[in-house]
C-alpha positions in Angstrom: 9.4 -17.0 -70.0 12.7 -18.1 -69.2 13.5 -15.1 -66.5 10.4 -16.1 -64.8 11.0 -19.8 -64.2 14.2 -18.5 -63.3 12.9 -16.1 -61.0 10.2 -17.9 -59.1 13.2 -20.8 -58.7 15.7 -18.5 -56.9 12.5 -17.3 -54.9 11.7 -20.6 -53.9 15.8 -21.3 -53.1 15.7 -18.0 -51.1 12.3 -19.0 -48.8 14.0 -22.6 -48.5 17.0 -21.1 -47.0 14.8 -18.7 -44.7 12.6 -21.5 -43.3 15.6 -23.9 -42.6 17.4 -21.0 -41.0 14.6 -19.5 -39.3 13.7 -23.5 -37.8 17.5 -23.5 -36.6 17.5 -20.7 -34.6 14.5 -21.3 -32.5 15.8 -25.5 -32.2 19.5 -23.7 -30.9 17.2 -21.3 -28.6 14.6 -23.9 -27.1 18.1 -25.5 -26.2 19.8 -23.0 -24.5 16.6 -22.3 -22.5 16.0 -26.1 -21.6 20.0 -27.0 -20.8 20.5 -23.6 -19.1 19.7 -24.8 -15.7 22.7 -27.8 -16.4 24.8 -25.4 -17.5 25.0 -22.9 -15.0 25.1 -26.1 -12.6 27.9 -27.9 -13.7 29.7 -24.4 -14.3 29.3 -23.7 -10.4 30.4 -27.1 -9.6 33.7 -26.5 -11.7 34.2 -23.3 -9.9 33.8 -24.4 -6.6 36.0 -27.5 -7.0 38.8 -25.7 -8.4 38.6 -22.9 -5.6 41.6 -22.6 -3.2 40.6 -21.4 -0.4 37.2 -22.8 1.7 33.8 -21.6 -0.1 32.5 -18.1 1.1 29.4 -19.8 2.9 27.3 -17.9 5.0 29.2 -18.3 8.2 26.5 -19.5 10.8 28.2 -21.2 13.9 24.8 -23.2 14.7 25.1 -26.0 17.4 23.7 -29.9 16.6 21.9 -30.9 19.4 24.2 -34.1 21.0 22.5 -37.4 20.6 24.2 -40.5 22.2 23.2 -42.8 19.6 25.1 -45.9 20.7 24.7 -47.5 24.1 27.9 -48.3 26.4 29.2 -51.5 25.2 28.0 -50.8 21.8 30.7 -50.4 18.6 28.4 -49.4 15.7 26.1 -46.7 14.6 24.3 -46.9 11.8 25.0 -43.7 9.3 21.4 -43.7 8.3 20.6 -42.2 12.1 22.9 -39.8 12.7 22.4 -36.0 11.6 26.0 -34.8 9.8 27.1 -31.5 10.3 27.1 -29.0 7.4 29.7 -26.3 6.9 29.7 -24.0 10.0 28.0 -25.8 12.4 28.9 -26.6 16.2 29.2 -30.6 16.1 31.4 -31.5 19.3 34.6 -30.9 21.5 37.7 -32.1 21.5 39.7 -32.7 24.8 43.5 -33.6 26.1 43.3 -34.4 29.7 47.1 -34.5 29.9 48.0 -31.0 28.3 44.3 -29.6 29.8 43.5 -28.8 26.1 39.5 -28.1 25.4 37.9 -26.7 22.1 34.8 -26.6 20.8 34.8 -28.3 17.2 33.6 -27.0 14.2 32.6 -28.8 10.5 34.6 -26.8 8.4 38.3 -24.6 9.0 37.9 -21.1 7.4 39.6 -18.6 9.5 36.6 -17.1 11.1 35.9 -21.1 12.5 39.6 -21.2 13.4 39.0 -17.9 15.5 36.2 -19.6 17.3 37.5 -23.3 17.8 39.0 -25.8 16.3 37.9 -26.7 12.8 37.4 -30.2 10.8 38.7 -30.1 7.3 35.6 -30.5 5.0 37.5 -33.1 2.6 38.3 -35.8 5.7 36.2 -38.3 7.2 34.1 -38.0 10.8 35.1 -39.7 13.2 34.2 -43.7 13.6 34.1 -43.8 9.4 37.4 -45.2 8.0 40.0 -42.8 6.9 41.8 -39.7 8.5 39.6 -37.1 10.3 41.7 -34.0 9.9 41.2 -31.0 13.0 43.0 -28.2 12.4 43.5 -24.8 15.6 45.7 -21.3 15.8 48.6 -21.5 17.7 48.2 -18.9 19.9 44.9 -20.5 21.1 44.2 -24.0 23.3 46.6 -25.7 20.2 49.3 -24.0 21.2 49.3 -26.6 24.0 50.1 -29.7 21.6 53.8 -28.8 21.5 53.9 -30.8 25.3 51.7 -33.4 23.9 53.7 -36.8 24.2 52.7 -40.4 22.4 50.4 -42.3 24.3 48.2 -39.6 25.5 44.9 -39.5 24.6 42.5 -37.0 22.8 38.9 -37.5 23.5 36.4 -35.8 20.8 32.3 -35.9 22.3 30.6 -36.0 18.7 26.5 -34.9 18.1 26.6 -38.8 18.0 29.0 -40.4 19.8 32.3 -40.3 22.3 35.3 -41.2 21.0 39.1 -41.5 22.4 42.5 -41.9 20.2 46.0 -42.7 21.6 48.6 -40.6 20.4 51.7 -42.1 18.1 53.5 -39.3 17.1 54.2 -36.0 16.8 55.6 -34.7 13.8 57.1 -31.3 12.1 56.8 -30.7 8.5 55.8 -28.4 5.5 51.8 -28.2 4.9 52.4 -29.8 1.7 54.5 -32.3 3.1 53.7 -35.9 0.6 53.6 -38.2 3.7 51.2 -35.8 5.3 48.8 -35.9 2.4 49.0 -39.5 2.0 47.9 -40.2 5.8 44.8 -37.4 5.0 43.8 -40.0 1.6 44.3 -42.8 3.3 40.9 -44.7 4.0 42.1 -48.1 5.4 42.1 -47.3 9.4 40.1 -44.5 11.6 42.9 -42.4 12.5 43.2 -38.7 13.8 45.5 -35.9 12.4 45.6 -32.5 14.5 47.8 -29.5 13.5 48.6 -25.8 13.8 51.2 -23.3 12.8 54.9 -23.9 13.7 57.0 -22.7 15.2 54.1 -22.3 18.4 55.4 -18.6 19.0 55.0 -17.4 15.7 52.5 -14.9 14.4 51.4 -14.6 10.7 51.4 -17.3 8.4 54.2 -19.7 8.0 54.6 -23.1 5.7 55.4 -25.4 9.1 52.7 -27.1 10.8 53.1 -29.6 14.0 51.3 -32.7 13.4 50.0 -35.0 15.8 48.9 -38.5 14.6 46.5 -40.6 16.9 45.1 -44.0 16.1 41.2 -44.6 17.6 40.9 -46.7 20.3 37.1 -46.4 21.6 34.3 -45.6 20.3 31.4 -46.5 17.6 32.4 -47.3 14.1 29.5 -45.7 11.6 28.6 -48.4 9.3 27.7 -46.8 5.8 25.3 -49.7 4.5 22.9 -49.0 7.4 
C-alpha cells in the first residue's frame, strides 16, 4: 500500500516537472519569435555604427531636382520644406571662381562618389545648419587646385535648396586624425566649411596628410530646425 502512494506521488512530481518545463519552453519560444524583429534591428544598428569604412549602399548617383526655396533678401529656410539628400545622391556644386575649381557634390564620400565629384561626409551638417559641413575630393581631380587657394577667396556651393558663399580663413596641413581637425568637424556653434584632399597634391595612393581649407559662411539661408 505504501509503494503505491509512493508511486502515484513520484508520478505526480514527474508530470509536475513536465508541465512546468513543457510551459517554459514555449513562454522562451513565443519570445524569441515576438522580440526577433528587435533583435536583428538593434544588432544591425550595432554593426553599422561600429563599421569603418562608409556602408556598402547600393551606389545610385540620383540627382535632387534644385529648388530655390528662399527668395533674394531672404536668411531662413524652414527644414520642414526642404528634401535632404540620402547617401548617393546628386544634391549641388561647389565652385572657386579664383582657382576655376567646379565639382559636382555628392551626399556621402565612398570612393566610387570621390571618383565622380566631390563628396559630403555623411556625419557633418548641410549647409546653412550650424556646425561643420565637411567636403571631401581626390587630388589628382578639380581639388588638386586648392593648393593655390589663398584666405579670403570664396567658395560658392548651389544646394537642391539654396546658394551659399564662404570666405576662406585658412589653409592648413595635417594628419587625418589630426585632434584640432576633429574638433572643428564636432563643433556645432557656427556654420563653417571644411574641404580636404590627399597631401602632398602629387601623390598617388593613399597617404595620412590631408590639406585643409577652413571657410566661415558669409551668405546664404540659415535652415531653422523648429520649422
Amino acid at each position: 500500500m505504501i509503494k503505491r502512494r509512493n508511486k502515484g506521488r513520484v508520478k505526480r512530481i514527474v508530470n509536475s516537472c513536465l508541465i512546468a518545463f513543457v510551459f517554459l519552453v514555449l513562454n522562451y519560444s513565443l519570445i524569441y519569435v515576438i522580440g526577433q524583429p528587435v533583435i536583428h534591428f538593434v544588432t544591425s544598428s550595432i554593426q553599422t555604427l561600429l563599421l569603418t569604412e562608409a556602408p556598402t549602399f547600393k551606389e545610385k548617383f540620383e540627382t535632387i531636382p534644385m529648388k530655390q526655396l528662399a527668395s533674394e533678401g531672404e536668411n531662413e529656410i524652414a527644414s520642414s520644406k526642404i528634401q535632404f539628400p540620402q547617401y548617393g545622391q546628386l544634391y549641388g556644386e561647389i565652385t572657386v571662381p579664383a582657382i576655376q575649381l567646379k565639382a559636382p557634390l555628392y551626399f556621402g564620400d565612398s570612393a566610387t562618389i570621390l571618383r565622380n565629384g566631390a563628396g559630403q561626409y555623411m556625419g557633418s551638417i548641410f549647409p546653412g545648419e550650424l556646425g561643420t559641413t565637411l567636403i571631401g575630393g581626390h587630388n589628382s581631380d578639380s581639388f588638386g587646385k586648392l593648393i593655390n587657394i589663398k584666405p579670403q577667396d570664396t567658395i560658392n556651393i548651389q544646394t537642391n535648396y539654396g546658394q551659399y558663399q564662404y570666405v576662406v580663413e585658412e589653409t592648413r596641413i595635417a594628419n587625418k586624425q589630426d585632434t584640432q581637425i576633429m574638433h572643428k568637424i564636432r563643433q556645432r556653434n557656427t556654420s563653417e566649411l571644411l574641404l580636404y584632399t590627399c597631401y602632398p597634391i602629387d601623390s598617388i595612393g593613399l597617404t595620412d596628410q590631408r590639406l585643409f581649407v577652413t571657410a566661415k559662411l558669409n551668405a546664404g539661408p540659415k535652415i531653422n530646425e523648429n520649422k
